[in-house]
GUVEX-782757 format. One record per residue (C-alpha): y, x, z. Coordinates in steps of 0.02 Angstrom, whole numbers, plus 50000, padded with zeros to 5 digits. Layout:
BEGIN
     py     px     pz
      Y      X      Z
...
//
This chain:
BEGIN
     py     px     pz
  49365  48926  47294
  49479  48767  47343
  49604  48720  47450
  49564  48700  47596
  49553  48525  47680
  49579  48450  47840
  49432  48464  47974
  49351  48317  48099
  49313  48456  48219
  49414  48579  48323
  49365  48762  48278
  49421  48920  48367
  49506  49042  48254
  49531  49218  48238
  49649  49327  48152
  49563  49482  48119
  49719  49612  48122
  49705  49814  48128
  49770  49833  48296
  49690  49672  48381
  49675  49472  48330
  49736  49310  48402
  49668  49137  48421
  49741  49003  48395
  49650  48805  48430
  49714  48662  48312
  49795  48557  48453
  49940  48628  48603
  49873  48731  48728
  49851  48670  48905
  49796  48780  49062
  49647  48721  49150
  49668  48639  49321
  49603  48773  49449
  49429  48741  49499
  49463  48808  49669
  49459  48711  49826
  49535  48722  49996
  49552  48929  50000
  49599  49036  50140
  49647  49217  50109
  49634  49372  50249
  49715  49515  50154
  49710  49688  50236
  49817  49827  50183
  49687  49955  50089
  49689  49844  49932
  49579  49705  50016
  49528  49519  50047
  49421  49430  50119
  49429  49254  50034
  49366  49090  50077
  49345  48934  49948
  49299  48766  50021
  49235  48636  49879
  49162  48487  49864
  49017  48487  49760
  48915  48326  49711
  48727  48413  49696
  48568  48326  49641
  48391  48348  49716
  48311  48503  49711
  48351  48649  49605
  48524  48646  49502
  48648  48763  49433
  48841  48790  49513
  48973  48851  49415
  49117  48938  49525
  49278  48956  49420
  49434  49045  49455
  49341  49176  49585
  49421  49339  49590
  49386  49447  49425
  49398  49613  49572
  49254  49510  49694
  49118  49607  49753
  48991  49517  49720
  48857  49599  49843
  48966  49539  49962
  48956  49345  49911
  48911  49209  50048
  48874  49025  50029
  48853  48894  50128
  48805  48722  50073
  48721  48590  50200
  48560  48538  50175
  48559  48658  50035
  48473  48853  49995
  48528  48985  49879
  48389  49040  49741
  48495  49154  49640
  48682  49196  49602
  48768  49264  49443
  48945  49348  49427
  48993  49318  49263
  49143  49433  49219
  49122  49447  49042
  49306  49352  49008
  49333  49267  48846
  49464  49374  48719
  49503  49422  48555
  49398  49567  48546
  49266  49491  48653
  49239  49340  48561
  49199  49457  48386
  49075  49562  48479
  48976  49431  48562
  48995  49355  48394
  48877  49493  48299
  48756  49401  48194
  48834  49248  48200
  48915  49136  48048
  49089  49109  48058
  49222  49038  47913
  49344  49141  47842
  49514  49093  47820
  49633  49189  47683
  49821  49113  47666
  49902  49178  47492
  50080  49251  47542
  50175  49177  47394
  50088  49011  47372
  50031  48955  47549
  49860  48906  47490
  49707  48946  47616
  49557  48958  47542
  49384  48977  47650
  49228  49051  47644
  49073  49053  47748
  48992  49209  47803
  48916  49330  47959
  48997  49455  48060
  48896  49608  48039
  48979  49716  48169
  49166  49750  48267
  49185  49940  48287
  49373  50015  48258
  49387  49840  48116
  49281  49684  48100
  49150  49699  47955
  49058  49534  47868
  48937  49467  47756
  48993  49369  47646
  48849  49304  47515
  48803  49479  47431
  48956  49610  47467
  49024  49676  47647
  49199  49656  47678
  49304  49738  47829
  49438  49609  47883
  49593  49707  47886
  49707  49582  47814
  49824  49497  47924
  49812  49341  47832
  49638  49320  47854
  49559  49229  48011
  49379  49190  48082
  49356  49018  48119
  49200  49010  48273
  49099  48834  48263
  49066  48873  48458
  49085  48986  48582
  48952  49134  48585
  48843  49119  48746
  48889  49221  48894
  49074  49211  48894
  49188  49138  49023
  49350  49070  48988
  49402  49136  49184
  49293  49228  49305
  49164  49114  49369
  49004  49157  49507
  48848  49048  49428
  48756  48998  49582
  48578  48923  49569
  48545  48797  49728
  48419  48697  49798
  48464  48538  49875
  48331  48431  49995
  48428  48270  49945
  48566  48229  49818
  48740  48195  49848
  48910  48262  49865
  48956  48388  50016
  49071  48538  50055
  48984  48704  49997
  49089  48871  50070
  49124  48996  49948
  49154  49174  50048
  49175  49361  49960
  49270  49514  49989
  49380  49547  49842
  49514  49713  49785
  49674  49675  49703
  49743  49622  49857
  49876  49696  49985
  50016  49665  50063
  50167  49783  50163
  50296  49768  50294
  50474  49797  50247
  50618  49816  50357
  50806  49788  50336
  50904  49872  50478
  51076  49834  50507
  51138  49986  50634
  51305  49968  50724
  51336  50151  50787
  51491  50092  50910
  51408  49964  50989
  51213  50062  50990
  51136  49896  50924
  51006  49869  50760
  50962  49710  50698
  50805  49702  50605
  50721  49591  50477
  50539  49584  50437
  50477  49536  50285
  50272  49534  50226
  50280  49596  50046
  50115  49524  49957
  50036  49582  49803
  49911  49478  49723
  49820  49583  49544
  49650  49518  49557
  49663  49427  49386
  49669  49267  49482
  49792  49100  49524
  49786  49034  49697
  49873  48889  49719
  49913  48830  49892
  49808  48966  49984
  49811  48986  50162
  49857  49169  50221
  49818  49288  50368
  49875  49445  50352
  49779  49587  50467
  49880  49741  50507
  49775  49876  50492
  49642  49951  50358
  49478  49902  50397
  49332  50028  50379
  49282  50020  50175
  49197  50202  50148
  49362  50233  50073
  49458  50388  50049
  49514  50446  50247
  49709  50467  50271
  49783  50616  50203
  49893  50718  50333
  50084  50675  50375
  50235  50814  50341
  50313  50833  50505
  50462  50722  50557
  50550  50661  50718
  50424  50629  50861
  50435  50446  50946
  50335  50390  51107
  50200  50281  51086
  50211  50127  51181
  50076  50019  51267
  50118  49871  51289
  50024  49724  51224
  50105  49607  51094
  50109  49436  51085
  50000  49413  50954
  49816  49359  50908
  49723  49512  50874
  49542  49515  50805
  49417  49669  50854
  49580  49803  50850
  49674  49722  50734
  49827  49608  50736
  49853  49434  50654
  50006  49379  50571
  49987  49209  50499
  50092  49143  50358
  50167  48974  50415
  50137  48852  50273
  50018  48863  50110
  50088  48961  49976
  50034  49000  49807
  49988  49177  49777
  49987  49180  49584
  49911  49324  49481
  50011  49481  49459
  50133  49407  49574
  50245  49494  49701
  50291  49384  49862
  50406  49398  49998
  50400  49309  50183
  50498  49339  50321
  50405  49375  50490
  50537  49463  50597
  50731  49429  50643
  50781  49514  50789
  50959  49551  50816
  51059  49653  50947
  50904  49787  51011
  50960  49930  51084
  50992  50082  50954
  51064  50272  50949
  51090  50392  50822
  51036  50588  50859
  51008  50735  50719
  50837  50833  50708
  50801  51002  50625
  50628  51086  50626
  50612  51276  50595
  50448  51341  50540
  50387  51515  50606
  50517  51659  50601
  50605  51570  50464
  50789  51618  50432
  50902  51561  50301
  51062  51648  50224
  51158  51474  50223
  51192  51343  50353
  51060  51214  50325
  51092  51016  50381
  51009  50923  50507
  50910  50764  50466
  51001  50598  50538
  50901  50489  50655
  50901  50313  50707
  50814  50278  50873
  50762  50116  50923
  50622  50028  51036
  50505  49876  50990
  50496  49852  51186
  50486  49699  51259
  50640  49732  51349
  50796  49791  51258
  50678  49816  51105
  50632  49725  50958
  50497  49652  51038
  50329  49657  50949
  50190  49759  50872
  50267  49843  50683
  50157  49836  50530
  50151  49975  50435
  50306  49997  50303
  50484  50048  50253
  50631  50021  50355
  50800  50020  50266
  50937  50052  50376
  51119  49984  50332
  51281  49997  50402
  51443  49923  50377
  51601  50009  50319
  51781  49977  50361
  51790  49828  50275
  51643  49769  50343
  51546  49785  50195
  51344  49838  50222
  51297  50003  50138
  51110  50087  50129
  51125  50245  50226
  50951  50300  50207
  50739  50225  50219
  50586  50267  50319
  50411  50238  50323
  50338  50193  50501
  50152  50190  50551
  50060  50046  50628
  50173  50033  50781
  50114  49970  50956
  50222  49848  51060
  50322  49969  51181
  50356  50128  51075
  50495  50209  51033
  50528  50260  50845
  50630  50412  50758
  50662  50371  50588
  50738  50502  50477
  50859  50397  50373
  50932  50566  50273
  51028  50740  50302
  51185  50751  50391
  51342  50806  50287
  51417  50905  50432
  51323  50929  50571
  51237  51098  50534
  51095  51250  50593
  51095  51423  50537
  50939  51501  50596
  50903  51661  50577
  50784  51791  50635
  50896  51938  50732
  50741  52074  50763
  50594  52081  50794
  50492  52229  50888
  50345  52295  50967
  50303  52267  51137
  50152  52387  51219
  50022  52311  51317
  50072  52362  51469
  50211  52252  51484
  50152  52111  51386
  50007  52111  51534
  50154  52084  51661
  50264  51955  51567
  50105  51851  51507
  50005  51801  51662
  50034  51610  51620
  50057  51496  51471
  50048  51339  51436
  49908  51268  51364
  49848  51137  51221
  49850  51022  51368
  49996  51047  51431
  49943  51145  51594
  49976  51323  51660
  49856  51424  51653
  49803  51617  51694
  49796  51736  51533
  49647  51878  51523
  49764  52026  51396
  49637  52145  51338
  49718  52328  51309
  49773  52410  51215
  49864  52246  51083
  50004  52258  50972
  50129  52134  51016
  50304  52092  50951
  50448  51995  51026
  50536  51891  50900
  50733  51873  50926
  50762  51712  50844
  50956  51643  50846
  51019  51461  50802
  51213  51408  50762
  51249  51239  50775
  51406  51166  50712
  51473  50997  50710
  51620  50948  50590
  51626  50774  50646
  51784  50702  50756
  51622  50656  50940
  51516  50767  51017
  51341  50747  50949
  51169  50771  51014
  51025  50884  50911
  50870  50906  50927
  50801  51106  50874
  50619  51119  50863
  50544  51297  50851
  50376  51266  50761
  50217  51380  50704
  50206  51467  50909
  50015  51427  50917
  49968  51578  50830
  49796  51561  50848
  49769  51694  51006
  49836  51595  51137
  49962  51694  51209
  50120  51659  51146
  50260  51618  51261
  50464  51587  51247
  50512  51740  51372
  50685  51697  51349
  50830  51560  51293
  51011  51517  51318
  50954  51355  51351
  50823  51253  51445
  50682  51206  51303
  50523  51110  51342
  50352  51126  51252
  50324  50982  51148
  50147  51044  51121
  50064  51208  51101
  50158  51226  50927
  50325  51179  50958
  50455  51215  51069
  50606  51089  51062
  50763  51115  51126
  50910  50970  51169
  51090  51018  51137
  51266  50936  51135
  51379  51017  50996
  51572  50955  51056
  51675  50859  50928
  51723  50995  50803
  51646  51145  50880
  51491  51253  50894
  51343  51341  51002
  51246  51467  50980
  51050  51437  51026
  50944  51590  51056
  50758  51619  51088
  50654  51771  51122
  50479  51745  51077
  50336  51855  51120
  50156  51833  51028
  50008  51950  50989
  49981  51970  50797
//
């Protein structure tokens, strides 16, 4: 063994270590120049893209090779389109097999490779030649007539070149056949995951003056394992059909209206467009912000909600949930169609100071709507419900109280009882209280009255309810500054 001297060539070297192994190259490292040309980047909000990669390509006659760095390491390959004037596609090749540490010693099985060993107290490297024999839980080689596992950390494997088949970035090998040579645009297209993007909302409610202003801001995500630099983006709100997983359902919350109006906006097929003004660089495992709303001075109010499920009574007063109402109407509203995402409602103290009172998801929101978001629970604007009696009613008069109800639809309609049922009537009371120095304005919903039989009905109240559907009854009351009211309900079903 000698010392070891100075090479002409550059080799790649490995440290073989327990836990893993690093390379190092004899001269500073320097990141390739993306390969990627003029890209444009539709992102969708179920964790996809479609993206599209102009380059210029200089081709010869007839049949030739393309190599197309710095794709997507999520594309879908199947889903890969090319277009290239005057030119056909034979074959194409997704090569995602990335160059690494652990990578580079197993597609290095078989092949010879120097070893490297650096004595701790003297400095000295000394080298050998020999052949990886195999890279399972430790790297094991041939070296002359004994097997060695490399476990040392102050031995390396020195490659003379890289083993075939692996890519330093993801790259789509495309074989083409071109009538005549010479340089033209070729259009790189493929769906891709590892992309998405959000709305986010900051809400700054005045309470005095019942006004919100709202910012907008896109949220992008970008973990596809690739760099694009200077992309052009269009974001559509709304997830396009994938054969993915279908929407799981929603935990009830305060009801808002639906609006339909149309927005200002491009829309494709049912979807909306919302551009992104100027190229930006969307850089791997990068988080981005961009405004895309500022709207100040809509019309706002704050009201409390409570929902009680079916004959459900609690010992202790419980609070109601605090609600910030708002329209994105073209009049007196925000204005335009919502992306799905979180508000974050702020208000300002007596210095004038903002502080977060509560968040909120919202759905994909048409122009025109109202919206209830539930921002948090009230600290002193309470219910009490509680369930008073309950008792059997005989068929006889439940055939004389129940000749109409009201229906899924929302209609009246005639009731056929047969005799003889068992019914009960369900005396079901509600104290409101409000600590606070205004009157406020609550909103009690009685839920879980479709039983299943349709024919229950609200024979009774204190005060005028409406049916919200044919599960909920909702009742609007005014608690005075400082006071109280008692809510009561008699409700009569078959079961």
């Amino acid at each position: 063994m000698k010392k070891r001297q100075t090479a002409n060539w550059t080799p790649l070297l490995l440290g073989a270590m327990t836990l893993g192994a690093m390379v190092w190259t004899s001269g500073a490292y320097a990141a390739p120049a993306s390969a990627q040309g003029q890209v444009a980047i539709t992102i969708y909000n179920n964790d996809l893209a479609l993206v599209q990669d102009v380059r210029q390509l200089d081709l010869p006659k007839g049949r030739a090779v393309a190599d197309f760095a710095d794709v997507s390491a999520q594309i879908r390959p199947e889903t890969v389109t090319i277009a290239a004037p005057g030119a056909g596609v034979v074959e194409q090749n997704f090569d995602y097999d990335l160059l690494s540490p652990e990578r580079l010693v197993d597609k290095g099985v078989g092949q010879a490779v120097t070893i490297i060993r650096t004595n701790r107290a003297t400095g000295v490297e000394t080298t050998e030649r020999g052949t990886i024999l195999a890279n399972n839980n430790g790297t094991l080689v041939q070296i002359g007539n004994r097997i060695e596992v490399l476990g040392d950390m102050d031995a390396r494997l020195v490659f003379d070149q890289l083993p075939e088949g692996l890519k330093a970035r993801p790259t789509l090998s495309v074989t083409l056949d071109a009538a005549q040579a010479g340089k033209r645009p070729v259009t790189l297209s493929y769906l891709s995951r590892g992309f998405s993007w959000k709305a986010d909302y900051v809400a700054m409610f005045d309470e005095k003056a019942g006004k919100l202003d709202m910012q907008g801001w896109v949220t992008l995500n970008n973990t596809s394992g690739t760099t694009y630099p200077a992309a052009k983006l269009l974001l559509v709100a709304g997830a396009v059909g994938d054969g993915g997983e279908q929407p799981r359902f929603r935990p009830a919350r305060p009801v808002g209206i639906v609006g339909t109006q149309a927005a200002p906006r491009e829309q494709v097929g049912d979807f909306y467009l919302y551009p992104i003004a100027n190229p930006t660089t969307l850089a791997q495992a990068q988080q981005k912000q961009v405004s895309f709303l500022d709207v100040k001075g809509a019309s706002a109010t704050k009201s409390y909600w409570y929902r009680n499920a079916w004959a459900a009574t609690n010992d202790e007063a419980q609070s109601f949930a605090s609600v910030i109402n708002f329209s994105n109407a073209r009049e007196g509203g925000l204005g335009d169609a919502l992306p799905a995402g979180t508000v974050r409602v702020y208000m300002r103290d007596a210095s004038g100071a903002p502080q977060f009172v509560g968040e909120d998801n919202i759905g994909h929101t048409p122009m025109g709507s109202t919206l209830a978001l539930k921002t948090g629970e009230a600290f002193d604007v309470k219910i009490q419900p509680t369930v008073e009696k309950r008792e059997k009613i005989d068929s006889a008069e439940w055939e004389r109280v129940a000749q109409y109800r009201i229906t899924r639809d929302g209609k009246a309609e005639t009731v056929s009882v047969d005799a003889p049922k068992t019914y009960w009537r369900t005396h079901m009371a509600y104290r409101l209280t409000n600590a606070r120095a205004v009157p406020v304005t609550v909103e009690v919903v009685q839920a879980g009255l479709d039983r299943g039989w349709h024919d229950t009905r609200v024979s009774a109240e204190s005060a005028k309810g409406e049916m919200r559907n044919a599960d909920e009854r909702v009742w609007k009351i005014t608690i005075p500054a400082q006071g109280s009211v008692n809510l009561t309900a008699q409700i009569d079903a078959r079961y």
